[in-house]
One Martini backbone bead per residue (centre of mass of N, CA, C, O) as a GRO file, in nm:
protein
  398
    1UNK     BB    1   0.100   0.035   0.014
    2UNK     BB    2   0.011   0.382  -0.040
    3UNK     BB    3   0.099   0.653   0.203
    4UNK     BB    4   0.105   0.976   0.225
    5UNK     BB    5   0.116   1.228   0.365
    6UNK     BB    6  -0.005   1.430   0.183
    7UNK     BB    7  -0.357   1.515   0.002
    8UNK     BB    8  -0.604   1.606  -0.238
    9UNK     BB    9  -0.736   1.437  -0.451
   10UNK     BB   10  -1.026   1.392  -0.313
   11UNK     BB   11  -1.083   1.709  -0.243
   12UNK     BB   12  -1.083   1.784  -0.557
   13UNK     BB   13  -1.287   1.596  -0.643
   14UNK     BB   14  -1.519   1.693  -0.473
   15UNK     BB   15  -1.459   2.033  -0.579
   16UNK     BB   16  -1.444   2.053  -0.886
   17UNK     BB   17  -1.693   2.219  -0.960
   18UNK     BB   18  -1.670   2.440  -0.776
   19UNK     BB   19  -1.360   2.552  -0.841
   20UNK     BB   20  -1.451   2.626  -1.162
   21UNK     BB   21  -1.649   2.776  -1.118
   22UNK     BB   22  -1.462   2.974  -0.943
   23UNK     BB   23  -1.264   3.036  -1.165
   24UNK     BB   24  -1.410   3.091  -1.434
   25UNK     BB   25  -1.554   3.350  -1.343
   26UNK     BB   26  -1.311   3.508  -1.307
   27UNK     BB   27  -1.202   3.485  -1.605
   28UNK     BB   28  -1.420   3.614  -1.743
   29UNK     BB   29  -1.433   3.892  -1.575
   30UNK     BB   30  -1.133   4.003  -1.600
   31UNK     BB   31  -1.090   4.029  -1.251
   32UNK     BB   32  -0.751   3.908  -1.115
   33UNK     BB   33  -0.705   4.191  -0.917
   34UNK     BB   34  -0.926   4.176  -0.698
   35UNK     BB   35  -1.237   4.230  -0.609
   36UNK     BB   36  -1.501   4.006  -0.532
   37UNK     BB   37  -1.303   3.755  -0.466
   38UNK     BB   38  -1.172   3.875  -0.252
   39UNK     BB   39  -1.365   4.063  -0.049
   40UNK     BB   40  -1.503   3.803   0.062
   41UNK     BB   41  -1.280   3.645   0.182
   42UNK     BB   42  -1.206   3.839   0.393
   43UNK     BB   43  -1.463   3.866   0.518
   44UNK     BB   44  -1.516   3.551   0.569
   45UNK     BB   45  -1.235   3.550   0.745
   46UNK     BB   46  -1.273   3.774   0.962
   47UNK     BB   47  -1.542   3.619   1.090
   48UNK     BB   48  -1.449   3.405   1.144
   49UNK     BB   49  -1.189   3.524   1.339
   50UNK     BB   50  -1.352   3.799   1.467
   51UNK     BB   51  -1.237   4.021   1.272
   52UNK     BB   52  -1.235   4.331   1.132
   53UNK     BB   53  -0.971   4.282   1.009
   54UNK     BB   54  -0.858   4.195   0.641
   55UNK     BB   55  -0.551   4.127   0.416
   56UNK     BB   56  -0.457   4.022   0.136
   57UNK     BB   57  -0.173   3.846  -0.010
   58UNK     BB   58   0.099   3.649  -0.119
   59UNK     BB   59   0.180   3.538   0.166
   60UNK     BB   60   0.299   3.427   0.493
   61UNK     BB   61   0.518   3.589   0.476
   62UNK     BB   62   0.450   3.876   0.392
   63UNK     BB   63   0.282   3.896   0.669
   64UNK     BB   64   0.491   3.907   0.844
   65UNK     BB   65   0.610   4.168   0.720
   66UNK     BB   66   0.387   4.350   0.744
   67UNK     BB   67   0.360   4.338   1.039
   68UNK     BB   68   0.616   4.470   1.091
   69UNK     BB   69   0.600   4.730   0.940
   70UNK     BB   70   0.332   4.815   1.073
   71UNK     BB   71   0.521   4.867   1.353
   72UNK     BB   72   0.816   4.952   1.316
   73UNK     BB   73   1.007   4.698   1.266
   74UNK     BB   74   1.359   4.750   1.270
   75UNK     BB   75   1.665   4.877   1.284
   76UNK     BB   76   1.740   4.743   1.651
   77UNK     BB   77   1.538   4.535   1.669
   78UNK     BB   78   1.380   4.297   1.844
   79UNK     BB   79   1.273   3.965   1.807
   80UNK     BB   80   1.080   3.685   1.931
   81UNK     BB   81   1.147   3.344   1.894
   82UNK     BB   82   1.151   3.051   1.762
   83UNK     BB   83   1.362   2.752   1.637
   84UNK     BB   84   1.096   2.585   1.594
   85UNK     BB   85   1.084   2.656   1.252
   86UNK     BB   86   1.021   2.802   0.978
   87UNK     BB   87   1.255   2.995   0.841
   88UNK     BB   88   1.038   3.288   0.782
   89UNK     BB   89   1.031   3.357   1.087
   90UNK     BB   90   1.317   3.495   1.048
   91UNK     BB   91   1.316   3.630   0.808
   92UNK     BB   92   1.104   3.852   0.842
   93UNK     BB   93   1.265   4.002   1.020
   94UNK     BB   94   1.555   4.052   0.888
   95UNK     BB   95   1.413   4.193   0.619
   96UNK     BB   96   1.343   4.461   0.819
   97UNK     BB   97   1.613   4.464   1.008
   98UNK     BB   98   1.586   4.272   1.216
   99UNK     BB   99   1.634   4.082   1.549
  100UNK     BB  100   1.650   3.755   1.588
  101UNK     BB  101   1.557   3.623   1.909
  102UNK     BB  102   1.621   3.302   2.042
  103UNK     BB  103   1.370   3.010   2.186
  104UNK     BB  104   1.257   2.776   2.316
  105UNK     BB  105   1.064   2.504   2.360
  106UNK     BB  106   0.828   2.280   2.449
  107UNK     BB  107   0.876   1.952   2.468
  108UNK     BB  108   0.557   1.864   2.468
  109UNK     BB  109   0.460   2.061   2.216
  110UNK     BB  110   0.680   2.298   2.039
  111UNK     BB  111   0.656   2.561   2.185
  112UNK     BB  112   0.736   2.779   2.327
  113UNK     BB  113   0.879   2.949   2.580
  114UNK     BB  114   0.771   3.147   2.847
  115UNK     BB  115   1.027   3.151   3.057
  116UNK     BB  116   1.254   3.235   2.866
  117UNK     BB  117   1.174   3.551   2.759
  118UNK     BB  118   1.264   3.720   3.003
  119UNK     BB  119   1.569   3.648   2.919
  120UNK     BB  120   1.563   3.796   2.640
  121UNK     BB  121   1.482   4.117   2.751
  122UNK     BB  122   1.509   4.418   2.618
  123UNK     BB  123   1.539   4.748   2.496
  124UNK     BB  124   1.499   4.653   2.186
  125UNK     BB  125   1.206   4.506   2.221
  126UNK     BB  126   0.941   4.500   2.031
  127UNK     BB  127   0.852   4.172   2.032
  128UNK     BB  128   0.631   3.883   1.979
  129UNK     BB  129   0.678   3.559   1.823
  130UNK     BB  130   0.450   3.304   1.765
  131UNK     BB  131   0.387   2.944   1.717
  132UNK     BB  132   0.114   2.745   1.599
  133UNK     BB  133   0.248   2.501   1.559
  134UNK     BB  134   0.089   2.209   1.378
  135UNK     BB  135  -0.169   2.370   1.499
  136UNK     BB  136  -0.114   2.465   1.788
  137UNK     BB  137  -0.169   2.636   2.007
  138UNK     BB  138  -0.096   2.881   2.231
  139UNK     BB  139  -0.074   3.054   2.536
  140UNK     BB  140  -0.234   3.350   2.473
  141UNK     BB  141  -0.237   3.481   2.771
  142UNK     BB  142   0.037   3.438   2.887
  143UNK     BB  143   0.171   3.575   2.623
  144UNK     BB  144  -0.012   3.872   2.734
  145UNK     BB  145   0.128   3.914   2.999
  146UNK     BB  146   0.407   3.984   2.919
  147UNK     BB  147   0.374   4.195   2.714
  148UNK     BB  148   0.246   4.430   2.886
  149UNK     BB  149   0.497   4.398   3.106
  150UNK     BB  150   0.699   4.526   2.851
  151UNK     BB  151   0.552   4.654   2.598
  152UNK     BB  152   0.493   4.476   2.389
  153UNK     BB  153   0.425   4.271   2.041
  154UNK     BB  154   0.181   4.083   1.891
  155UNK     BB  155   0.281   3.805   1.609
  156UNK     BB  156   0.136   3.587   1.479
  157UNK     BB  157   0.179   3.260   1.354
  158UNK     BB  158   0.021   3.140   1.166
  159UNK     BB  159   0.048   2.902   0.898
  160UNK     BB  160  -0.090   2.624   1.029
  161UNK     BB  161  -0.381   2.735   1.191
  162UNK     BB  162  -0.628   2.734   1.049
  163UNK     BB  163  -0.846   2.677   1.330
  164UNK     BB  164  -0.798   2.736   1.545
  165UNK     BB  165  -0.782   2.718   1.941
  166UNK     BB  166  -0.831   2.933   2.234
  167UNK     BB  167  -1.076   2.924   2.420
  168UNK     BB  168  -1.252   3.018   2.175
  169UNK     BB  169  -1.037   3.167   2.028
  170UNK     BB  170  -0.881   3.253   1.778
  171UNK     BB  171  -0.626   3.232   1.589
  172UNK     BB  172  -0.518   3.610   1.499
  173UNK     BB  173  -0.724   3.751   1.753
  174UNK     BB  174  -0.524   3.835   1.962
  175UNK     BB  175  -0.301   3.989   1.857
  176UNK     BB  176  -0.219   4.227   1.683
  177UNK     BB  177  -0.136   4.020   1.492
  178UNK     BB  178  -0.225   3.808   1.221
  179UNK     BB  179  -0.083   3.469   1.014
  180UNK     BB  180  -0.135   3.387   0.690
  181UNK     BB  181  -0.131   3.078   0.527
  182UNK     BB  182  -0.205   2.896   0.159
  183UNK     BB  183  -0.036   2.674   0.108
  184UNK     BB  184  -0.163   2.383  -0.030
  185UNK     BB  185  -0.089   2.214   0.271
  186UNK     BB  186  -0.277   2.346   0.409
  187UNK     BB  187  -0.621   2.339   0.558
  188UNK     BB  188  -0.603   2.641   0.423
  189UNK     BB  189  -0.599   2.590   0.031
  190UNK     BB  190  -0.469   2.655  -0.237
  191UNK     BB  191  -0.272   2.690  -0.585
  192UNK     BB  192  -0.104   2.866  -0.410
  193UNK     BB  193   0.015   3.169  -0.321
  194UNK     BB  194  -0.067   3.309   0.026
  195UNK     BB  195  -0.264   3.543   0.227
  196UNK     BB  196  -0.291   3.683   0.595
  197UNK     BB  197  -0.401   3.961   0.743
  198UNK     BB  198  -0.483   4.022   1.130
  199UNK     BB  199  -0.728   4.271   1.322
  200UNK     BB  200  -0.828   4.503   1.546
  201UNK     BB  201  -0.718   4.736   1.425
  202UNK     BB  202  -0.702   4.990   1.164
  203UNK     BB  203  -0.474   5.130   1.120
  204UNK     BB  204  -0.298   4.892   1.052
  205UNK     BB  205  -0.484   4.790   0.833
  206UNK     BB  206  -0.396   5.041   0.641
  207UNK     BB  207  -0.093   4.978   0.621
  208UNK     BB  208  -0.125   4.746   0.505
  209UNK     BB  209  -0.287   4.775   0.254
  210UNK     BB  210  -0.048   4.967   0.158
  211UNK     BB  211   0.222   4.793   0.157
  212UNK     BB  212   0.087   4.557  -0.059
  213UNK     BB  213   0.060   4.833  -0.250
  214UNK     BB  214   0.357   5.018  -0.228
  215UNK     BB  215   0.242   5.235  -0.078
  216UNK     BB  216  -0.073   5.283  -0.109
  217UNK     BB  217  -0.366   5.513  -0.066
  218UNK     BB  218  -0.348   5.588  -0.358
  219UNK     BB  219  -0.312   5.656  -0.674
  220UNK     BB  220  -0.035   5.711  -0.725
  221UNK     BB  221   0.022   5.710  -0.429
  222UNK     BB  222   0.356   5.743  -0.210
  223UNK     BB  223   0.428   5.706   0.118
  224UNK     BB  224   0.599   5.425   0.060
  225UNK     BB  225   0.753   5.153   0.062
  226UNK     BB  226   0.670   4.849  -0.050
  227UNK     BB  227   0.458   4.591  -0.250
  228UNK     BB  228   0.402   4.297  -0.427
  229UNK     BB  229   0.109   4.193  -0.205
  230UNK     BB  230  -0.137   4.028  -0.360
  231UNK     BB  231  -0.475   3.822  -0.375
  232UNK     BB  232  -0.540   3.654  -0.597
  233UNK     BB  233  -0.865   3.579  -0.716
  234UNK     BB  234  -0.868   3.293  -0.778
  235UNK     BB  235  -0.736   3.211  -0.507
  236UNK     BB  236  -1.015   3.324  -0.342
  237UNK     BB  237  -1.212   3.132  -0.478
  238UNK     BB  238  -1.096   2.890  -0.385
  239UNK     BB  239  -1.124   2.988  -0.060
  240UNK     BB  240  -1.436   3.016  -0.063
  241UNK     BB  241  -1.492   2.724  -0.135
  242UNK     BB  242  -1.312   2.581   0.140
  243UNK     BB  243  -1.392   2.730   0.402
  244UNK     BB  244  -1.686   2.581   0.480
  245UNK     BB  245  -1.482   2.312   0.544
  246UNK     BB  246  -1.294   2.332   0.768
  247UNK     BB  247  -1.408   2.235   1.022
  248UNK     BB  248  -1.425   1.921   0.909
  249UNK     BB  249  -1.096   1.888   0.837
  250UNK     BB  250  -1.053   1.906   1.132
  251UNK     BB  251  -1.189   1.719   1.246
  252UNK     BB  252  -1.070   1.464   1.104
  253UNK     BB  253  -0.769   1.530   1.184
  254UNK     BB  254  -0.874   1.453   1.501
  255UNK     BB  255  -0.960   1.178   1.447
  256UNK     BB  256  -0.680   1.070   1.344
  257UNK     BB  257  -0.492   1.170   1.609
  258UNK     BB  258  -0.653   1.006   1.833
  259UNK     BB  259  -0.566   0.733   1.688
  260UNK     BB  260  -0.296   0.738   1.719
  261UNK     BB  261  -0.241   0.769   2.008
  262UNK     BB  262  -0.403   0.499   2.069
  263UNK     BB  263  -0.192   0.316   1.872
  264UNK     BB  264   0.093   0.469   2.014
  265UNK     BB  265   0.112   0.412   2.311
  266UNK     BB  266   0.294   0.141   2.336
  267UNK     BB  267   0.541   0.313   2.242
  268UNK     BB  268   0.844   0.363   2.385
  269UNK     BB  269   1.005   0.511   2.116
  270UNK     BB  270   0.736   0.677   2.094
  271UNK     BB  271   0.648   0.991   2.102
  272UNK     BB  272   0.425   1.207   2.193
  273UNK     BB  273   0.242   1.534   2.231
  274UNK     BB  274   0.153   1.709   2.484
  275UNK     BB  275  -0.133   1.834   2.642
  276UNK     BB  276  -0.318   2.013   2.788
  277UNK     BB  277  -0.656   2.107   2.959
  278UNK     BB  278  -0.871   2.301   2.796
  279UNK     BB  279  -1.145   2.469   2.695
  280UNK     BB  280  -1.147   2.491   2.380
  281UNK     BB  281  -0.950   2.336   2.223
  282UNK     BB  282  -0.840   2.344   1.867
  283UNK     BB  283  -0.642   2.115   1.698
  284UNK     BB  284  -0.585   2.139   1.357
  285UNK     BB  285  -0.395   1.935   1.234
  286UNK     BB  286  -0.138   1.996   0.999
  287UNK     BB  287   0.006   1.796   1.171
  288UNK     BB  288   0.208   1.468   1.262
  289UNK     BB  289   0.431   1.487   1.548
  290UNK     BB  290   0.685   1.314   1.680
  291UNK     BB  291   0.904   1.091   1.859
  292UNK     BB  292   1.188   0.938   1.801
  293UNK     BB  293   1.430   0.761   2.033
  294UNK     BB  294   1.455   0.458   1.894
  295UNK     BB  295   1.622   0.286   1.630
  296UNK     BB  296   1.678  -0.027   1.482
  297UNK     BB  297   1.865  -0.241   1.263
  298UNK     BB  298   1.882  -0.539   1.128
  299UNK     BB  299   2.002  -0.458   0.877
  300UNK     BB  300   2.336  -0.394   0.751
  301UNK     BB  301   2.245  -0.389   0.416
  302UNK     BB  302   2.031  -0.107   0.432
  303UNK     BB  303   2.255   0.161   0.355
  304UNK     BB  304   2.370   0.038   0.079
  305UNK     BB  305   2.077  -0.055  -0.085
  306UNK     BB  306   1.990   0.275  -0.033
  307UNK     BB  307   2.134   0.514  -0.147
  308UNK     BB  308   1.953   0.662  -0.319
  309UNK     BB  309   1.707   0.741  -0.089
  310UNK     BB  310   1.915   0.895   0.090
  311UNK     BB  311   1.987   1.122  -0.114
  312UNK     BB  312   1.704   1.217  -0.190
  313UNK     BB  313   1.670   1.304   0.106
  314UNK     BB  314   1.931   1.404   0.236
  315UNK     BB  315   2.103   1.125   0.459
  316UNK     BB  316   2.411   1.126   0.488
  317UNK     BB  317   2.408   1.259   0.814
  318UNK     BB  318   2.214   1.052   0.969
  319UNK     BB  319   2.225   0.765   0.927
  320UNK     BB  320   2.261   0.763   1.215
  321UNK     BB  321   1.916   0.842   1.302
  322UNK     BB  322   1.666   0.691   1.380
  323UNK     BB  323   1.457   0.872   1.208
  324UNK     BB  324   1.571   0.846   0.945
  325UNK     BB  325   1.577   0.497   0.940
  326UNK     BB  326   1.275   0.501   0.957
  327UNK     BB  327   1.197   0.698   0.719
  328UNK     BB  328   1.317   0.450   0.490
  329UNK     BB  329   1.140   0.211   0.589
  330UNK     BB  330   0.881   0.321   0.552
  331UNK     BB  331   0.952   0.369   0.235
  332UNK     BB  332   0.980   0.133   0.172
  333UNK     BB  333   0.635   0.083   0.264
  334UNK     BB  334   0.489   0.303   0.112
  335UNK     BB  335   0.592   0.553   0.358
  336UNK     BB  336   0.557   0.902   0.393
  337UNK     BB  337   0.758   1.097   0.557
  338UNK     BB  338   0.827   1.407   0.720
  339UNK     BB  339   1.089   1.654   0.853
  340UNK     BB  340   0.981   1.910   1.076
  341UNK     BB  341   1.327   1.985   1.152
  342UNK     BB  342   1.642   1.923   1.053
  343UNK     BB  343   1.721   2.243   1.151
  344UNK     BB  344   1.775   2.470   1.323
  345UNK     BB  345   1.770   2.816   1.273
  346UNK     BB  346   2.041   2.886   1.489
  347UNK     BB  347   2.207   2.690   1.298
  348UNK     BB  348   2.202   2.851   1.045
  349UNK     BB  349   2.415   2.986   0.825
  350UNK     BB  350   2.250   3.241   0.809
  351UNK     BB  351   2.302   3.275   1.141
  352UNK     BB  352   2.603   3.291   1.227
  353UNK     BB  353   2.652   3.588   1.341
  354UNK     BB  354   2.481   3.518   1.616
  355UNK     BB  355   2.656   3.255   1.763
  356UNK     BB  356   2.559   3.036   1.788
  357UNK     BB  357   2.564   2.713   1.953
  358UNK     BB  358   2.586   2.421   1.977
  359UNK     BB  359   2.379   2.352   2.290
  360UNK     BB  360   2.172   2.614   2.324
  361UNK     BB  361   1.912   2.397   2.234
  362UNK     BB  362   1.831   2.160   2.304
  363UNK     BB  363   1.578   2.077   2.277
  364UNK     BB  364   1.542   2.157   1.974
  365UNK     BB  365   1.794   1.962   1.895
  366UNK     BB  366   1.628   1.728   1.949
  367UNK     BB  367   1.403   1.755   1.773
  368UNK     BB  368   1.556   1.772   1.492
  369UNK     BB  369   1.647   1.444   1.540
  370UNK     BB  370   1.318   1.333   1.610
  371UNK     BB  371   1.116   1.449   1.404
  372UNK     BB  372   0.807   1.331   1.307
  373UNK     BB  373   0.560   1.308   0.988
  374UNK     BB  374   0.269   1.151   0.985
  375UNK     BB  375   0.014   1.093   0.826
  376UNK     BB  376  -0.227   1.364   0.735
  377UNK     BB  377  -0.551   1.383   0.622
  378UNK     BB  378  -0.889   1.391   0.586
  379UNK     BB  379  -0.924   1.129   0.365
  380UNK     BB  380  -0.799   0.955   0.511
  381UNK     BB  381  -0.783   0.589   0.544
  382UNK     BB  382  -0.796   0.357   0.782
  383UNK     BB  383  -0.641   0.163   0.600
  384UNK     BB  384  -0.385   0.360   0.606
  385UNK     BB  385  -0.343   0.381   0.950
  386UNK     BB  386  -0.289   0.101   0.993
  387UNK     BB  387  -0.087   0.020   0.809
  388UNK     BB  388   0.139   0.233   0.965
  389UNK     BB  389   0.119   0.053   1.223
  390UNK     BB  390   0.154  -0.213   1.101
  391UNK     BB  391   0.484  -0.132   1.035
  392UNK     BB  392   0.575  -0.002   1.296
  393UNK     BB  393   0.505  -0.300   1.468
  394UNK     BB  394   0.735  -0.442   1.268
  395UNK     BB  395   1.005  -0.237   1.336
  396UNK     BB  396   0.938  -0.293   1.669
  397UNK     BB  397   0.866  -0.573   1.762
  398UNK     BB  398   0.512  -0.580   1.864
   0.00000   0.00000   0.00000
């Protein structure tokens, strides 16, 4: 059996009548860029998120950027971020000129940790980017309590988390912005690159709409520096066909991570990750991520047979790291599973000059080492989910 870590195929097959015809619309109706299909997924994406104002862009870095230029935060800044995330969020830092300053995450959850916050905020900092990573949400109570207690801004990174919630409000409503990112692999994905900013300011709101556009507040009049990063209509057509089945879509990835939970209970090389119990919090399963503690090879000419599949995934560095050679064994039984990320942040080439050392963030660089995602999307079926685990469970004989 062949199981891909996600998939659109069903998803695509059953909207394919509705994606079509509001592609077509749009095509027909000559108007590309901005228009009625912007405008609708907006107000509809706003209300969904319970706040007055959102601002379709061109990508969820793009959401990030603007996040920041909109608060005026550029050279001499620093933002707190965890450095186990995508790339983008200390890029999106970085390119408005500004220093990310990395902090651990919780090894349960693989969130920021807040207890670290207060320990490396400065009087530059001007900033906290938490990361709702993986469909989690983070704890933005206590992290708004934090913020205010040092006058901080707050700008969530929602990018894998469209749909989730803490306590009953959505991720993007808490914080001065939120970013989304609509990537065709999240829960609420395009045909191609996408974003989006909320907020509950005006002003912020205003400012990001016209730095969207050029730094344009009016026709050819230009206010300042800004960009080409608008949400073009095909895109939001795609998206508001879309937008009505998130939650349905996150219920089934609910349903699929709570069976996995329950049936690698008892793999003691496998951990799971630990959730606290609150009210209404809602994980949106972008992504089904666990940590691998310990795998062996029983045979010995496996990386010698496989050296093809080694270099494709880019393996020659982990060969003998329990998560990689597991992920090579499982793709060997027509199992794909992607490793989330293999590198943090704070150890990129790109970020030698802030001479971060190896073992700075132990907890994130054992995460690095350590976590694989199991396949998981809405359409997945059951019998392709014991599959997997009845590979792992001969894997590990079990």
């Amino acid at each position: 059996m062949q199981v891909p870590p996600f998939s659109l195929e069903k998803q695509i097959l059953e909207l394919q009548s509705e994606i079509e015809n509001a592609v077509l619309k749009v095509i027909h109706s000559g108007k590309y860029i901005g228009g009625e299909e912007v405008q609708a997924f907006e107000k509809a994406f706003a209300s969904y998120l319970d706040v007055p104002y959102l601002i379709g862009c061109n990508s969820g870095t793009d959401a990030l950027i603007l996040a920041l230029r909109a608060l005026d935060i550029g050279p001499g800044d620093e933002v707190i971020t965890p450095s186990f995330s995508f790339f983008a969020t200390a890029e999106a830092i970085s390119n408005v000129g500004a220093k990310p300053v990395f902090v651990e995450v919780d090894q349960n959850n693989y969130l920021i940790n807040y207890q670290q916050i207060r320990n490396v905020i400065t009087s530059a900092t001007k900033a906290i980017m938490p990361v709702h990573l993986f469909g989690c949400p983070a704890d933005m109570e206590q992290l708004l309590c934090i913020a205010k207690e040092y006058n901080l801004k707050v700008i969530e990174d929602c990018a894998q988390a469209a749909g989730a919630r803490w306590k009953g409000k959505a991720v993007g409503s808490w914080g001065d912005i939120g970013c989304f990112s609509f990537f065709p692999t999240k829960n609420l994905g395009a045909a191609g690159d996408g974003g989006a900013v909320s907020t509950h300011d005006s002003a912020l709101a205003r400012r990001m709409k016209e730095l969207a556009v050029h730094g344009m507040p009016e026709r050819y009049l230009h206010t300042e520096l800004g960009y080409n990063s608008r949400l073009d209509a095909i895109q939001a057509a795609i998206l508001n066909v879309k937008l009505p089945k998130l939650d349905y879509w996150i219920k089934k990835r609910t349903e699929i991570a709570n069976r996995y939970a329950n049936m690698l209970k008892d793999f003691d090389d496998i951990e799971i990750p630990v959730f606290a119990e609150y009210s209404n919090f809602v994980h949106s399963w972008n992504q089904f991520v666990v940590r691998i503690k310990n795998f062996q090879l029983e045979n010995s000419n496996f990386i010698s047979d496989n050296m093809n599949i080694i270099r494709n995934n880019n393996l020659e560095s982990s060969l003998h790291n329990s998560r990689s050679l597991l992920k090579l064994k499982l793709e060997e039984h027509g199992i794909n599973t992607i490793i989330y990320y293999p590198k943090p942040i704070h150890l990129q080439p790109a970020y030698k000059e802030l001479s971060y050392k190896i073992g700075s963030m132990p907890v994130t660089e054992s995460l690095c080492d350590q976590v694989l995602s199991l396949p998981i999307f809405p359409e997945m079926r059951l019998d392709q989910q014991e599959y997997v685990v009845t590979i792992l469970r001969k894997l590990y004989n079990l």
